[in-house]
KEBATOR-318182 format. One record per residue (C-alpha): residue in one letter; x, y, z. Coordinates in steps of 0.02 Angstrom, whole numbers, padded with zeros to 5 digits, always signed. Layout:
REM KEBATOR-318182
AXYZ;...
//
This chain:
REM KEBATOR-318182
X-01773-00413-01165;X-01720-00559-01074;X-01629-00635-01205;X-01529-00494-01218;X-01479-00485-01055;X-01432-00655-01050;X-01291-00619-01188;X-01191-00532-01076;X-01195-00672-00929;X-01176-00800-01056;X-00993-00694-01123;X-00944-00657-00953;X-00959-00841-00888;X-00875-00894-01052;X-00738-00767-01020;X-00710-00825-00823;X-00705-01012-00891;X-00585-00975-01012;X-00460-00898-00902;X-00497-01041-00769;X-00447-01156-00887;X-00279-01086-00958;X-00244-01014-00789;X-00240-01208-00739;X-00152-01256-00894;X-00008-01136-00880;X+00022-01179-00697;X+00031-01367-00753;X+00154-01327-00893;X+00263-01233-00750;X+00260-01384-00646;X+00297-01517-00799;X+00421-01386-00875;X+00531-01367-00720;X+00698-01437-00781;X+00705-01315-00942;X+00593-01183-00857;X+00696-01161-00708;X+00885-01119-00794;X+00801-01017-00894;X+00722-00906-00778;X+00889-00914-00678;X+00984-00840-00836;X+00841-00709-00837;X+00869-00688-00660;X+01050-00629-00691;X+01029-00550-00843;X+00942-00417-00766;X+01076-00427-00626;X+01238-00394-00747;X+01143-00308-00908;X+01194-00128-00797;X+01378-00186-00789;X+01380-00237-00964;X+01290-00084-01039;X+01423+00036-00906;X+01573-00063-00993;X+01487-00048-01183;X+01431+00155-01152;X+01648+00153-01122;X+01675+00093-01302;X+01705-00083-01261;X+01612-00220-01363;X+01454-00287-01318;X+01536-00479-01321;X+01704-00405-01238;X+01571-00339-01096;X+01482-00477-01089;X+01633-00592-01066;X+01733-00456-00931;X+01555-00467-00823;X+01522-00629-00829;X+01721-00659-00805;X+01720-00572-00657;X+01562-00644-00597;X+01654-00809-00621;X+01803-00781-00529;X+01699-00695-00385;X+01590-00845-00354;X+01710-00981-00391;X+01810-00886-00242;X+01682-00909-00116;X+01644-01060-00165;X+01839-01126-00152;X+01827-01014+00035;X+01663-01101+00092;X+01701-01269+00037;X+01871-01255+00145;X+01747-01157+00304;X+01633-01314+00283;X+01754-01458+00274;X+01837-01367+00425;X+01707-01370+00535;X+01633-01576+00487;X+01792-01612+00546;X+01797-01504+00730;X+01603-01523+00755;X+01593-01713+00795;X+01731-01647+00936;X+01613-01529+01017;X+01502-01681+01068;X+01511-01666+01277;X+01481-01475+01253;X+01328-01496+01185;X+01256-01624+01290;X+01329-01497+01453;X+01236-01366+01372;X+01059-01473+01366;X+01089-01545+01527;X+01112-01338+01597;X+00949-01303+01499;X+00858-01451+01583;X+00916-01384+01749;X+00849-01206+01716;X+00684-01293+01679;X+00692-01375+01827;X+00587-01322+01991;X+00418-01324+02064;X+00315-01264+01922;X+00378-01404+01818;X+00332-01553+01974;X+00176-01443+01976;X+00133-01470+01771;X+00199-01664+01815;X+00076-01679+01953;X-00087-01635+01813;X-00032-01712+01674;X+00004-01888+01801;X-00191-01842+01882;X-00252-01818+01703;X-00176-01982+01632;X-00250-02093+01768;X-00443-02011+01723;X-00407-02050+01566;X-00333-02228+01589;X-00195-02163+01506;X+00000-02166+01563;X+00093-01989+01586;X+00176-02014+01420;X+00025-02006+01332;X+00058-02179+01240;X-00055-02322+01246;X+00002-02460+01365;X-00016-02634+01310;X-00033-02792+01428;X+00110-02893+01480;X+00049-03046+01405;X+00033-02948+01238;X+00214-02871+01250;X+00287-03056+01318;X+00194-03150+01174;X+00218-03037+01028;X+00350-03062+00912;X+00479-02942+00905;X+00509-02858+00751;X+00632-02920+00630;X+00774-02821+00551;X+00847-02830+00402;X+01041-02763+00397;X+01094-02758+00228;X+01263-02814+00179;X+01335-02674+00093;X+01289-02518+00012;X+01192-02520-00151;X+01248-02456-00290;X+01119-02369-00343;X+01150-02256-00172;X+01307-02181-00272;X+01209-02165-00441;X+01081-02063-00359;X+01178-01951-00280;X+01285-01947-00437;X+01125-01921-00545;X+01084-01749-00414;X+01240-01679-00435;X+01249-01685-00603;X+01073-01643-00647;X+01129-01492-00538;X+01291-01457-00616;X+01193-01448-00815;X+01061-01357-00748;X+01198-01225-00685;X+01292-01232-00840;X+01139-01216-00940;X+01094-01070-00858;X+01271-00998-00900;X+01268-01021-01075;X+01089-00950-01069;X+01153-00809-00991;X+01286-00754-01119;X+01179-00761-01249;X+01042-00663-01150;X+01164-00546-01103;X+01233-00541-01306;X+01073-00539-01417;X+00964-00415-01272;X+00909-00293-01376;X+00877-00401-01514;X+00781-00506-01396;X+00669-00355-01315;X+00633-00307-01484;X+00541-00491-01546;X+00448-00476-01373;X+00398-00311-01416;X+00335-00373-01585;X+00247-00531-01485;X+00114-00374-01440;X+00097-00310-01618;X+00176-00182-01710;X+00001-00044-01668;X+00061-00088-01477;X+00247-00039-01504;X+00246+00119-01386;X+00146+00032-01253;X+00250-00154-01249;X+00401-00055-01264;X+00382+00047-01115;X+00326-00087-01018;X+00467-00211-01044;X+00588-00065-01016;X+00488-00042-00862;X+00519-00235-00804;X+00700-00217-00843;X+00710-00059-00751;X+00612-00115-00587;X+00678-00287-00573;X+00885-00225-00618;X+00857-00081-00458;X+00790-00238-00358;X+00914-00336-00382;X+01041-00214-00368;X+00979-00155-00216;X+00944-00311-00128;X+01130-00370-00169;X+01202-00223-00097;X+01080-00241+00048;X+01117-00434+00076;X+01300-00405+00056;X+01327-00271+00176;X+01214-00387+00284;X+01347-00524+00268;X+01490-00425+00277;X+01430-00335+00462;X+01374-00512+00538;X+01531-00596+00489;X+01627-00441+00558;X+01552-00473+00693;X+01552-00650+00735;X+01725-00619+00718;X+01727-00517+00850;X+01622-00628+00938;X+01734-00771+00930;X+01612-00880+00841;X+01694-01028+00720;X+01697-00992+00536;X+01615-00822+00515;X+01635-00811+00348;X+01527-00960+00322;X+01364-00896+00429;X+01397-00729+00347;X+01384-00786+00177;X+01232-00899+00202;X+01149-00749+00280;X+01170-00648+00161;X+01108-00785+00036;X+00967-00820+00134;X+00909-00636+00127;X+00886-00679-00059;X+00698-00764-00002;X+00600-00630+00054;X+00522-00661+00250;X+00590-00811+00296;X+00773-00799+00237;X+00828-00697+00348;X+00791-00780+00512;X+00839-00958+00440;X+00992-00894+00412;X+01012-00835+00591;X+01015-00984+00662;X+01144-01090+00596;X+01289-00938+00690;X+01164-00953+00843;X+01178-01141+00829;X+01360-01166+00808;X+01401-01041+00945;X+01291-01141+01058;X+01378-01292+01009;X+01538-01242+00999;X+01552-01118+01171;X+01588-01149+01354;X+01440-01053+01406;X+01284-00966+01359;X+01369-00803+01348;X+01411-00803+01185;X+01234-00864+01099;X+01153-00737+01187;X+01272-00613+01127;X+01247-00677+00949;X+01067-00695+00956;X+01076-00496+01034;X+01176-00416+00876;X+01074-00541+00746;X+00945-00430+00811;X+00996-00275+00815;X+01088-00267+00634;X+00912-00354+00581;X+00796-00200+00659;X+00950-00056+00586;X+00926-00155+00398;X+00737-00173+00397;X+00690-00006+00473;X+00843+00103+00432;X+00937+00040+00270;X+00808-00045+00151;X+00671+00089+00167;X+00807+00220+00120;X+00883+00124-00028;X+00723+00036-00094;X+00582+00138-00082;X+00433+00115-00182;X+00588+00032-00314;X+00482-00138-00304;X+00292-00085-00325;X+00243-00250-00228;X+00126-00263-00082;X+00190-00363+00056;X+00039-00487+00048;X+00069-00529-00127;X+00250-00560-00091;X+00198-00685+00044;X+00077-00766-00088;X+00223-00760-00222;X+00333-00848-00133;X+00227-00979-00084;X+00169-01000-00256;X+00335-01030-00339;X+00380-01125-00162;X+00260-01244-00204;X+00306-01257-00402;X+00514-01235-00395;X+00571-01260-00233;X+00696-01147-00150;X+00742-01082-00320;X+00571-01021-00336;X+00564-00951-00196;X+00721-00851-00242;X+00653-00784-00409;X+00458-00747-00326;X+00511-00560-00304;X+00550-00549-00478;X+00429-00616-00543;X+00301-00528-00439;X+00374-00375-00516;X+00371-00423-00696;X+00171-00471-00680;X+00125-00280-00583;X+00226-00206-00704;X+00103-00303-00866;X-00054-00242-00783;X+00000-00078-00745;X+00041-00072-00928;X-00061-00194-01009;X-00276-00131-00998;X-00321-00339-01011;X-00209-00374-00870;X-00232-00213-00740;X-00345-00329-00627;X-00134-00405-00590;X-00087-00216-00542;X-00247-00184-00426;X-00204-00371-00352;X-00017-00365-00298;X+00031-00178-00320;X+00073-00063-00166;X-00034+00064-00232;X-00215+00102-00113;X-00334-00001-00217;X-00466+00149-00162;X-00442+00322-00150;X-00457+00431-00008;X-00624+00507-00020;X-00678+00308-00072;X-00609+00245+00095;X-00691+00383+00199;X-00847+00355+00120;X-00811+00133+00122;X-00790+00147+00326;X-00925+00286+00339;X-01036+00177+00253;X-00989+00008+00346;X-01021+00095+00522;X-00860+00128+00563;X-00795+00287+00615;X-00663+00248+00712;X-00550+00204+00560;X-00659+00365+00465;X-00590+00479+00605;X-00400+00398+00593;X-00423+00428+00401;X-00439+00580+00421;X-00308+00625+00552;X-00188+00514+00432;X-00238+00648+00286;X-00214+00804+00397;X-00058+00755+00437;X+00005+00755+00278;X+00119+00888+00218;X+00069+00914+00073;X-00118+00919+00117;X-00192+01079+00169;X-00332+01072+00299;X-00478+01195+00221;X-00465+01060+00071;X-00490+00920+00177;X-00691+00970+00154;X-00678+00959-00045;X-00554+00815-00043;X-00657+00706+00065;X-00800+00734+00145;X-00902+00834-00016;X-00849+00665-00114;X-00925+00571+00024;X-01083+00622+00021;X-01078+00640-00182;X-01064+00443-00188;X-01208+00424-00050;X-01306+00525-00139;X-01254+00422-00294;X-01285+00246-00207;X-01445+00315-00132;X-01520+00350-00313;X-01468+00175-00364;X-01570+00070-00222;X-01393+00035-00148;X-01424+00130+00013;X-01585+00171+00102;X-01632+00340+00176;X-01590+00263+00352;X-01408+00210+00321;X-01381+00368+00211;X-01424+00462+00405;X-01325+00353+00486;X-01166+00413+00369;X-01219+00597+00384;X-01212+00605+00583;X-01044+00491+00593;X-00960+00613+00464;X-01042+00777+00578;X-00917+00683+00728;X-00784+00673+00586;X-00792+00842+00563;X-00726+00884+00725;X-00554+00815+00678;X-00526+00979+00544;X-00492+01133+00649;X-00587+01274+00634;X-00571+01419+00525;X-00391+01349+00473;X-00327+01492+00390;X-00376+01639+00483;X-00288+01539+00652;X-00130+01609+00661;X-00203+01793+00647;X-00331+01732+00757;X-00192+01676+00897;X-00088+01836+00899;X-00238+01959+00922;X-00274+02005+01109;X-00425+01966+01216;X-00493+02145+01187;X-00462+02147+00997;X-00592+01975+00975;X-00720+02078+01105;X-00707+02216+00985;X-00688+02105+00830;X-00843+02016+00895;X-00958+02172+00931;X-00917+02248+00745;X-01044+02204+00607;X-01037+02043+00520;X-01113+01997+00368;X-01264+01878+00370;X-01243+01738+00284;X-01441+01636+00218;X-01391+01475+00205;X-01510+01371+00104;X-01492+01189+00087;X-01533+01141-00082;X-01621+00970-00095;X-01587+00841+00044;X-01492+00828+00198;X-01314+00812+00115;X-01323+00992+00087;X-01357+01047+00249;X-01210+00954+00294;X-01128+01046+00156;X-01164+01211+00242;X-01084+01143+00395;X-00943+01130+00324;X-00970+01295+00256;X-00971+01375+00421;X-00831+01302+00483;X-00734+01347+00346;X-00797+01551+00371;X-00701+01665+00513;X-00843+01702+00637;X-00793+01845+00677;X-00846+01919+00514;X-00967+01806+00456;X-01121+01737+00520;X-01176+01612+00445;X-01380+01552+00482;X-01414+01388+00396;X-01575+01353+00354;X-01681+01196+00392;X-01732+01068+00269;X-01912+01082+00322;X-01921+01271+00279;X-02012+01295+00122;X-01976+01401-00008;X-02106+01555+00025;X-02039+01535+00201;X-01877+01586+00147;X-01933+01713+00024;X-02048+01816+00155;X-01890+01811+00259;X-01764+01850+00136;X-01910+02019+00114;X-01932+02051+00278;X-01743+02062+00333;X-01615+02058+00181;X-01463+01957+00204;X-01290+02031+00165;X-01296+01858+00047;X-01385+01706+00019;X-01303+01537-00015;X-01361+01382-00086;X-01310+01214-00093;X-01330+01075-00222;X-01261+00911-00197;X-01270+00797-00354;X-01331+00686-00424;X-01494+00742-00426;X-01551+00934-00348;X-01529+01026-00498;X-01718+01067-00528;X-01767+01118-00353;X-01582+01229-00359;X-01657+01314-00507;X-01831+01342-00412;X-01750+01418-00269;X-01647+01539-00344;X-01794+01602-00455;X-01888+01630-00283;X-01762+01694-00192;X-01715+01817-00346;X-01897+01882-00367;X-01892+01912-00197;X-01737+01996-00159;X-01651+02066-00327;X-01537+02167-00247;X-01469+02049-00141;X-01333+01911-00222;X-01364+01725-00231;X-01210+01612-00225;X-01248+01428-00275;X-01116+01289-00244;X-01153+01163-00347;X-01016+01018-00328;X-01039+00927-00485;X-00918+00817-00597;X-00831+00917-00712;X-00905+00896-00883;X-01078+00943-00796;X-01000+01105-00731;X-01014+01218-00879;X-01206+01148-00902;X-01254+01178-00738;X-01183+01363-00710;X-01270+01404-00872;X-01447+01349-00789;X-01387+01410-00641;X-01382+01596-00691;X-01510+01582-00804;X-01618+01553-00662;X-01540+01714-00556;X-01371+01646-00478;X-01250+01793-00453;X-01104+01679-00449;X-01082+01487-00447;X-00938+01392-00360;X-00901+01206-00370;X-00795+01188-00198;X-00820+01249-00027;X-00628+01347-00044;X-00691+01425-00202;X-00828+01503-00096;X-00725+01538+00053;X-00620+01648-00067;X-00773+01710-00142;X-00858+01774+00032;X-00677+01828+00074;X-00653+01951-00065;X-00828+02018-00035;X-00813+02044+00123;X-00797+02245+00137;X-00940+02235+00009;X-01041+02134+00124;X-01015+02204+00276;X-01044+02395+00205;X-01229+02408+00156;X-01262+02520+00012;X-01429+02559+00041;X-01360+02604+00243;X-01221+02726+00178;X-01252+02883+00158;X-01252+02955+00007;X-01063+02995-00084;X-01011+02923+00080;X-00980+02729+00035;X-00809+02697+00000;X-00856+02528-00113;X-00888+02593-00280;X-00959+02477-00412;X-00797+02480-00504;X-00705+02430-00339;X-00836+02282-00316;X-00806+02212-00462;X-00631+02222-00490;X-00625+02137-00305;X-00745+02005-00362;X-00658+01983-00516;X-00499+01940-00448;X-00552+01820-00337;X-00650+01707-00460;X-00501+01730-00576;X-00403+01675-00417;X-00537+01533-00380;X-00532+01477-00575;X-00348+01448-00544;X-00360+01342-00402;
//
């Protein structure tokens, strides 16, 4: 037995240590590979950015290579345009900045002054009374003795007699390295942008030809996802630029067109692009101004177009477009930080897309989808159940408010959404040695406070409001139909029955639930003695089924004439299995969600409250064949739902 089990381990360790290892091997090829890697993920990069234009120009009847050249043509001419105006905005202003000198040292003098007063002698005074306790001077540097400073030598500098040479081939090795990593990336481009489909289809075929549907879907899927990013975030960043260089003009700030266009560039690195790129127009205003005026006033509508974009524009253009948490944005763009550099940083959104999109498609990879997708990694009834379980039902109770506020939730399913699931998986956990009977009580009283937060009798609450005092008095003094409410096997099902009873109008129902220490001849001598209108039993799986089974053959025997409703709230292939025992063993009816017995009890209701036996007889107005056509429609109605 033991060697068996240790197969498993053995295969799982072997599997973790496997993907350790190429895991560590593919992120060393990515940093070794960065001069080919990095143009081609650029051409990628823009592939997906002009493949719509080109496939718009080719769905006109113009050639794919005629498309590909007018896009990438126009592409060309836009950003050799702002490159000629930015090159003239930036060679403008090294010339007028070194003339701005006195303005800036005014402006730091003013900002020493306005930190100037008695709170600053104040912090002087401690740090001076600190320093002398600690020997030390009020600079915080170490002093060193006279003798020391008038004996030592004083340091010896070297001034070189011209610049090297190899100064200029550096700088001319950069800028070319950059210039064929740019063109590279063009070429790379055209022939992306050419040969795409043939392309997608030997990717597909990288999968296998039995995973054609699958790989297919998915790589349309990246194209899709990461083309509406792009597309979006463009349009986003460019309006961005456009407004802020607007107004700056207005503003009277130097060479708005520059700070506009590096903003707007900037916003290309998710997080921290944006505010880097406010502060060069902050900076140059501050520089470049008589006063402080006009920083504040740039600082003020940096602000204010930032708050309109991030809470306004982008969350009605994107969307759920991106499928990326925040978090693992943050993490992406470290990541490729850390590998590429600023161009890494740049393509971390895409590629952050491309890997949710393979484990949302690929079974292998899905541990990527629960990891950086935007989707809840639990459900709802999981997380009620998660902070139930943890102790904390302050984030149960907001859980739940979160839900009921939800329009497309309705509050009487609320019970059968999340709180029967709840206790179904404490139940669960409890079988399993995961829980103990103490923390399973603990969960059952916290979710009895969560209950509060579902209002009562939901349905019946409009009715409810537009009756008169005196039509509840009389509502309340007219026959109601008892209600036996039996919990079936533990305390989860008297909780059950809670729920139960809030669910039922109490004006025509009353419901008496049962304890858990009342035994079963208890309940039978009772049910004898004074016949309920109906009984009701609960059954909360896993586990309950047998004692379910005894009840309802006691309870049966006892009282024939009287009918026994069992909700049993069961996983679905189990359903048909246990309504078969169920009857068997004298259920009348058997219901696997508290609304499927609130319809139930509804629809019986005139049957319930008018006693046959009571009625004189010829005198009841429920015939059989009324009873059952009622009781018919509303598990036909139930079965629907």
């Amino acid at each position: 037995m033991s060697n068996s089990r240790s197969v498993p381990t053995i295969q799982r360790a072997t599997v973790v240590l496997t993907g350790a290892v190429v895991t560590c091997i593919v992120v060393m090829a990515l940093q070794w590979g960065r001069p080919v890697l990095i143009p081609i993920a650029l051409a990628v990069l823009l592939t997906f950015l002009l493949n719509p234009i080109v496939t718009a120009l080719n769905r006109r009847g113009i050639h794919r290579i005629a498309s590909v050249v007018i896009a990438a043509g126009i592409a060309g001419v836009i950003l050799f345009g702002i490159g000629w105006l930015l090159t003239t905005q930036v060679t403008g202003m090294l010339e007028e900045l070194p003339r701005n000198t006195e303005r800036i040292k005014a402006k730091v003098r003013a900002l020493k002054e306005f930190g100037s007063g008695p709170t600053r002698e104040h912090i002087a005074e401690m740090i001076q009374e600190i320093s002398e306790e600690l020997q030390l001077p009020a600079n915080g540097k170490k002093t060193v003795p006279t003798s020391e400073q008038e004996g030592a030598p004083g340091p010896v500098v070297v001034t070189p007699g011209g610049e090297s040479w190899f100064n200029y081939t550096e700088y001319l090795g950069s800028a070319f390295e950059t210039l064929a990593t740019l063109a590279f990336a063009f070429v790379l481009l055209m022939f992306f942008l050419i040969e795409r489909e043939d392309l997608r289809d030997r990717i597909v075929l990288l999968a296998g030809r039995a995973r054609l549907a699958g790989t297919s879907k998915a790589v349309e899927d990246i194209t899709d996802r990461v083309s509406r990013y792009l597309g979006m975030v463009a349009l986003v960043n460019g309006g961005f630029g456009v407004v802020l260089t607007i107004g700056l003009l207005l503003l009277g700030v130097p060479y708005a067109i520059l700070w506009g266009f590096l903003a707007a560039a900037l916003r290309f690195i998710p997080y921290i692009g944006p505010w880097v790129g406010a502060i060069f127009p902050i900076a140059m205003s501050f520089a470049m101004s008589d006063g402080l005026w006009q920083p504040m006033s740039v600082l003020a509508f940096v602000l204010v177009i930032e708050l309109i974009s991030n809470n306004v524009v982008e969350p009605l253009l994107f969307g759920h477009t991106i499928g990326v948490s925040a978090t693992a944005m943050i993490i992406s763009a470290a990541f490729w930080l850390f590998l590429w550099g600023p161009v890494g940083l740049v393509l971390s959104a895409p590629f952050a897309v491309c890997l949710v999109v393979l484990g949302k498609n690929v079974e292998s990879l899905r541990f990527l989808y629960l990891l950086l997708g935007d989707k809840p990694a639990l459900s709802a009834d999981q997380s009620l159940y998660q902070r139930l379980m943890l102790g904390d039902e302050h984030e149960a109770k907001k859980l739940i408010e979160k839900r009921m506020k939800d329009a497309d939730s309705v509050p009487d399913e609320i019970y059968d959404q999340l709180f029967v699931p709840a206790l179904v998986y404490s139940n669960r956990d409890v079988q399993r040695g995961f829980l103990d009977e103490e923390e399973q009580e603990a969960i059952h009283t916290m979710m009895r406070e969560c209950l509060n937060e579902v209002p009562l009798c939901v349905v019946n609450k409009e009715e409810s409001e537009e009756e008169s005092e005196l039509q509840r008095e009389s509502a309340l003094s007219a026959p109601r139909a008892r209600i036996l409410a039996c919990p079936g096997a533990n305390e989860s099902d008297v909780v059950v029955l809670t729920m139960l009873e809030r669910l039922l109008d109490p004006l025509h129902f009353d419901v008496q639930i049962q304890s858990l220490e009342t035994l079963s001849s208890e309940l039978a001598a009772e049910v004898r003695g004074s016949a309920p209108a109906m009984i009701y039993i609960a059954s909360t799986p896993p586990g309950g089924m047998g004692h379910a089974k005894y009840l309802c053959k006691r309870l049966h025997a006892a009282a024939p004439n009287v009918p026994i409703v069992v909700g049993r709230f069961g996983p679905k292939r189990s359903r048909a299995h246990d309504r078969q025992q169920l009857e068997m063993a004298g259920a009348s009816f058997v219901v696997t969600s508290l609304v499927e017995s609130k319809k139930l009890f509804q629809a019986r209701l005139p049957v319930l409250i008018c006693d046959h036996q009571s009625c004189p007889p010829g005198e009841c107005s429920m015939t059989p064949e009324t009873e059952s056509t009622a009781v018919g429609a509303t598990m036909l109605g139930a079965a629907a739902h």
